[in-house]
MIDOSE-1310 file (N, C-alpha, C; in nm, 2 decimals, decimal comma, always signed):
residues 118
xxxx	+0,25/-0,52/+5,95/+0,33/-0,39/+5,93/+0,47/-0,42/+5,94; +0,55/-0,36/+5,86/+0,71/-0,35/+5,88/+0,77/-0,22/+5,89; +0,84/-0,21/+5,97/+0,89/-0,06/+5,97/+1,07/-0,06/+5,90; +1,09/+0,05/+5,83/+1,22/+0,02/+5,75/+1,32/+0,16/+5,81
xxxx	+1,43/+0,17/+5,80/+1,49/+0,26/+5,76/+1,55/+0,33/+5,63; +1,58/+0,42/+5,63/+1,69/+0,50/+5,51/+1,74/+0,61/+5,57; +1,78/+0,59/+5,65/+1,87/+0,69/+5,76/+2,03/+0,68/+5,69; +2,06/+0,81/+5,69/+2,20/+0,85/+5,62/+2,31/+0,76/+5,66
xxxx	+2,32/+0,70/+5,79/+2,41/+0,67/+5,83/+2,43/+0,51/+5,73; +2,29/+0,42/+5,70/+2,31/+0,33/+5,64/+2,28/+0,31/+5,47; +2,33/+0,43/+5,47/+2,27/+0,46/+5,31/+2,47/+0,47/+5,22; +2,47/+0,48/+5,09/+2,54/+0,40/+5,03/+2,66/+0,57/+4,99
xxxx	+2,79/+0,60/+5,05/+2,85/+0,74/+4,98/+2,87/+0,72/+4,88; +2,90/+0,89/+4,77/+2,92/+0,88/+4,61/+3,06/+0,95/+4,65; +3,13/+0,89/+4,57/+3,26/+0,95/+4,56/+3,32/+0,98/+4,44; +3,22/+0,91/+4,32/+3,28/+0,95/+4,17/+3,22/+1,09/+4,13
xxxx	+3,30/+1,12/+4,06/+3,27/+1,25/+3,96/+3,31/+1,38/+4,08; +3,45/+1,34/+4,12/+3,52/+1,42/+4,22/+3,41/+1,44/+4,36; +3,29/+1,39/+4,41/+3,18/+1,41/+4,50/+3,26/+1,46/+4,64; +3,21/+1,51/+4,72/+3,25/+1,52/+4,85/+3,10/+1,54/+4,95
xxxx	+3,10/+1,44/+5,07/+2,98/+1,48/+5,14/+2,86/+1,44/+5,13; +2,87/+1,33/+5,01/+2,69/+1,31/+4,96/+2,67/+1,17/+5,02; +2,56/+1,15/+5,05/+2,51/+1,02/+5,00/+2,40/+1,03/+4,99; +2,35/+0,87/+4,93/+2,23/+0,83/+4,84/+2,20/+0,68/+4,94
xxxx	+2,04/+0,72/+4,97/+2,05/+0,57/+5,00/+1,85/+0,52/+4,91; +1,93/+0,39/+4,86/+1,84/+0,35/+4,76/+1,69/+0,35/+4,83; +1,59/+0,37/+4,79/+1,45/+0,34/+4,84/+1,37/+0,23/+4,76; +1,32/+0,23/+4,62/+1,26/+0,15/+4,55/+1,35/+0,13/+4,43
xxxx	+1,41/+0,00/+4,38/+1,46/+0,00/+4,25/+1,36/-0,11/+4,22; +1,30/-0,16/+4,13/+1,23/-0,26/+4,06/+1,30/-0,28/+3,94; +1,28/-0,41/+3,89/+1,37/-0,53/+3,83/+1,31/-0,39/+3,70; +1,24/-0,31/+3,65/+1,23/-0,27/+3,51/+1,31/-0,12/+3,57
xxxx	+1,35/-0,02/+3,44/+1,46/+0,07/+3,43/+1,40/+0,15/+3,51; +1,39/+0,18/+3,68/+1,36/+0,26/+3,74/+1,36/+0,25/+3,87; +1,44/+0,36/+3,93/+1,45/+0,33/+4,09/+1,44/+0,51/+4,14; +1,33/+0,50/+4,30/+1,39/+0,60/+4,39/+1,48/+0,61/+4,49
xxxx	+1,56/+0,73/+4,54/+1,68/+0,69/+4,61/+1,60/+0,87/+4,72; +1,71/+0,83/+4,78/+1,70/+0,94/+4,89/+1,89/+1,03/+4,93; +1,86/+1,15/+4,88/+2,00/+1,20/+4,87/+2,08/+1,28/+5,01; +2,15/+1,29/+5,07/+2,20/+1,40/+5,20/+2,30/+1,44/+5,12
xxxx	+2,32/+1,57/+5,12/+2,41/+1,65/+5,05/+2,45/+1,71/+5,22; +2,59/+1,71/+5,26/+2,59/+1,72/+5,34/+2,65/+1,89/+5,38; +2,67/+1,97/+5,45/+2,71/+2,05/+5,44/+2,90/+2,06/+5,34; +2,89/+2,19/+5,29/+3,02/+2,19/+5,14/+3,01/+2,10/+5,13
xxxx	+2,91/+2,02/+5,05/+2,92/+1,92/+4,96/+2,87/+1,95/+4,83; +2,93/+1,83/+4,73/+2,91/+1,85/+4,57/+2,90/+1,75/+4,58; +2,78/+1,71/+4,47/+2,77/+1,60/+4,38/+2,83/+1,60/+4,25; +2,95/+1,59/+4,18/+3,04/+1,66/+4,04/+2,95/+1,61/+3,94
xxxx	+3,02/+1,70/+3,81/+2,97/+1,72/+3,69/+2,98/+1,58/+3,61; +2,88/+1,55/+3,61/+2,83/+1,41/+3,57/+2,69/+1,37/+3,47; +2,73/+1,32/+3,36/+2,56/+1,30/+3,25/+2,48/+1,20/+3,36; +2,37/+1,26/+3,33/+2,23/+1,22/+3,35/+2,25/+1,04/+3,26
xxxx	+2,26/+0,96/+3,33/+2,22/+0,82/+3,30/+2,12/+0,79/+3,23; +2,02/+0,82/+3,32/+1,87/+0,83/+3,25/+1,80/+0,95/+3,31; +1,65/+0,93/+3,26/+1,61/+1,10/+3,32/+1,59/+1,07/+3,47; +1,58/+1,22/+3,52/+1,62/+1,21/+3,67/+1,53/+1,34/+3,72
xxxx	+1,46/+1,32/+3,83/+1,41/+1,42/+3,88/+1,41/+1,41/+4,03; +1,50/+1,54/+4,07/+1,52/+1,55/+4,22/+1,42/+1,66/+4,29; +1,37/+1,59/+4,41/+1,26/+1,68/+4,44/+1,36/+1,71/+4,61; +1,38/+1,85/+4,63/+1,43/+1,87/+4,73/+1,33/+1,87/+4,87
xxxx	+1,39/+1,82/+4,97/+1,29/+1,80/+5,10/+1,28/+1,84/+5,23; +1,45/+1,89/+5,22/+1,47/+1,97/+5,34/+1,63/+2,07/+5,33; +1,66/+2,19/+5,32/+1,77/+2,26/+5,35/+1,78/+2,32/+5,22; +1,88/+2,36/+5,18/+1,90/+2,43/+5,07/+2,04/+2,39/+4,99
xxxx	+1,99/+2,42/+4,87/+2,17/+2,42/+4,77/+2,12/+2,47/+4,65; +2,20/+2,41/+4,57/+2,23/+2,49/+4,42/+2,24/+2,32/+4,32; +2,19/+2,40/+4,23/+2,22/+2,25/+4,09/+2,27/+2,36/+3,98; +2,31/+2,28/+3,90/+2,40/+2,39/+3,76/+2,38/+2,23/+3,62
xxxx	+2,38/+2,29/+3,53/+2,45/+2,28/+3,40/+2,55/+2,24/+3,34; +2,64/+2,17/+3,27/+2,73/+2,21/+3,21/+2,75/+2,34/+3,14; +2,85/+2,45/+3,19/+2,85/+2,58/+3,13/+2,77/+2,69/+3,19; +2,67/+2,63/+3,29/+2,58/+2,72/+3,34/+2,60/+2,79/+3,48
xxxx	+2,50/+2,84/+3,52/+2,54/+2,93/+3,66/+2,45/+2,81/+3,75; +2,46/+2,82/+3,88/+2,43/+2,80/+3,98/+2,28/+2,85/+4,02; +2,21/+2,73/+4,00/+2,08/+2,82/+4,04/+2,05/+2,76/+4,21; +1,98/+2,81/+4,29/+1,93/+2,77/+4,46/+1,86/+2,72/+4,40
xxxx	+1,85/+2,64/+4,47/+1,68/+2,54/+4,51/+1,69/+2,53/+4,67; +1,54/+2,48/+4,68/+1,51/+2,50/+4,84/+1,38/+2,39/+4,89; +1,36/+2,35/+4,92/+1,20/+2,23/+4,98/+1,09/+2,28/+4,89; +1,03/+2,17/+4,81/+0,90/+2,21/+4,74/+0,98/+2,24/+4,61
xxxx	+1,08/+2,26/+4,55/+1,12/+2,27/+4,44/+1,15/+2,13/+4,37; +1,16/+2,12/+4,19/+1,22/+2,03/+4,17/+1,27/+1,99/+4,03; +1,39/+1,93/+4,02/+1,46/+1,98/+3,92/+1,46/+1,85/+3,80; +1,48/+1,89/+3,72/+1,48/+1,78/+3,58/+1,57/+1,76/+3,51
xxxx	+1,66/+1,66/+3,48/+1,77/+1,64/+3,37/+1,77/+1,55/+3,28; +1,71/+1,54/+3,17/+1,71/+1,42/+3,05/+1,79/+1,35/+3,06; +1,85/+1,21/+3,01/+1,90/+1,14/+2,97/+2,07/+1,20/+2,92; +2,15/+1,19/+2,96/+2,29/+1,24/+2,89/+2,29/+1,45/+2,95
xxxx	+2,22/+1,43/+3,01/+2,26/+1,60/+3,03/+2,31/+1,61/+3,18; +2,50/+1,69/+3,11/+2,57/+1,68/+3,24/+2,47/+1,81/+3,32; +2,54/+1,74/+3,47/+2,48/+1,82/+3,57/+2,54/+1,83/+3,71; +2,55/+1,86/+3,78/+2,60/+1,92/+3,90/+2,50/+1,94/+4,00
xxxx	+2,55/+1,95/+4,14/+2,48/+1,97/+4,25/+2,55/+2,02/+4,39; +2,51/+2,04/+4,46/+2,60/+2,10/+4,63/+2,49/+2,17/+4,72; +2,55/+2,17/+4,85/+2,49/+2,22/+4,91/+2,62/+2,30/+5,02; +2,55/+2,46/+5,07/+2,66/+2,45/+5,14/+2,61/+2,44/+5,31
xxxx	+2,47/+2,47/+5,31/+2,46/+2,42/+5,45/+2,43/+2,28/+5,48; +2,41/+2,19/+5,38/+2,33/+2,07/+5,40/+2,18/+2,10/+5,28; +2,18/+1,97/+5,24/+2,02/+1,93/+5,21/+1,96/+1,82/+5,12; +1,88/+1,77/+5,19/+1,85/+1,64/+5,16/+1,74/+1,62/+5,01
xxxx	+1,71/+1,54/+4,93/+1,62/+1,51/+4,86/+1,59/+1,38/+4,79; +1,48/+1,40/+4,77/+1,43/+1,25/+4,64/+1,45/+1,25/+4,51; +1,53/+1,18/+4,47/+1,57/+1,13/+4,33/+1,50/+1,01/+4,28; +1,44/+1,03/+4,18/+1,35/+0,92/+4,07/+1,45/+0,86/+3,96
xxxx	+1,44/+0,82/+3,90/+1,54/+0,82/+3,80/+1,49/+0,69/+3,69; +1,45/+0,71/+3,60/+1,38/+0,60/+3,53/+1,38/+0,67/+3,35; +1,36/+0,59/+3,27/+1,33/+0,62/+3,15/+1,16/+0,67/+3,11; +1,15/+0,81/+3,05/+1,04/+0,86/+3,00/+0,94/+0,90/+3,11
xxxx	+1,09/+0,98/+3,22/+0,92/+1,03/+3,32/+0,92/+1,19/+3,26; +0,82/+1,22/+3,32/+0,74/+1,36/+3,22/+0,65/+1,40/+3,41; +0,74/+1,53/+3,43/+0,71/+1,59/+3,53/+0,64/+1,68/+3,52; +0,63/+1,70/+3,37/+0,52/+1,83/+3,34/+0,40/+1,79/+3,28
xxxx	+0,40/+1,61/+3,32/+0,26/+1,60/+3,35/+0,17/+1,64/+3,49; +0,29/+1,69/+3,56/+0,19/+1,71/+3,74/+0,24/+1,84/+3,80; +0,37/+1,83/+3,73/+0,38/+1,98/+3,82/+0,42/+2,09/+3,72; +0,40/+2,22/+3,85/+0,41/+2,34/+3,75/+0,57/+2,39/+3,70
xx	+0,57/+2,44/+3,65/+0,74/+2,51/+3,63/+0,71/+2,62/+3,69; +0,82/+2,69/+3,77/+0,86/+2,77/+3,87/+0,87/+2,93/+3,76
């Protein structure tokens, strides 16, 4: 057995796309187009308005915030939710009390093979 961390404190901060407060610390990246990461949005923090790389699906796990659109409103999210953004679709994020989540991020995942839409 090995025991690991991903504790905030040694995980990697974002500071592009104007960010304030976040970090990401990597969990699984494999040598093919696909890695999971683990996010702290820290209290007033943003993740800025930034394209989707590849598709991306954040599954929130503890606290609360908001994700948006380019041009769109602010929708809450909260634990047990989880959000989707194609390849090239800007997007945004924050939290204002804090909140943490899992990010996938890989080519051709399809979430609406397992979960339901809200």
């Amino acid at each position: 057995m090995k025991i690991y961390s991903f504790k905030q404190k040694t995980g990697k901060s974002i500071h592009q796309f104007n960010s304030q407060n976040v970090t990401i610390h990597p969990l699984l990246k494999p040598d093919d187009p696909f890695q999971i990461g683990y996010f702290y949005l820290e209290e007033n923090s943003v993740l800025g308005m930034h394209p989707a790389m590849c598709d991306q699906l954040l599954m929130i796990t503890s606290g609360r915030g908001w994700v948006r659109i380019e041009g769109g409103e602010k929708i809450m999210v909260e634990p047990g939710m989880a959000v989707f953004w194609q390849e090239g679709e800007m997007h945004e994020s924050g939290s204002e009390d804090g909140m943490t989540a899992i990010v996938a991020e890989g080519s051709s995942l399809d979430p609406e093979r397992y979960l339901p839409r809200n």
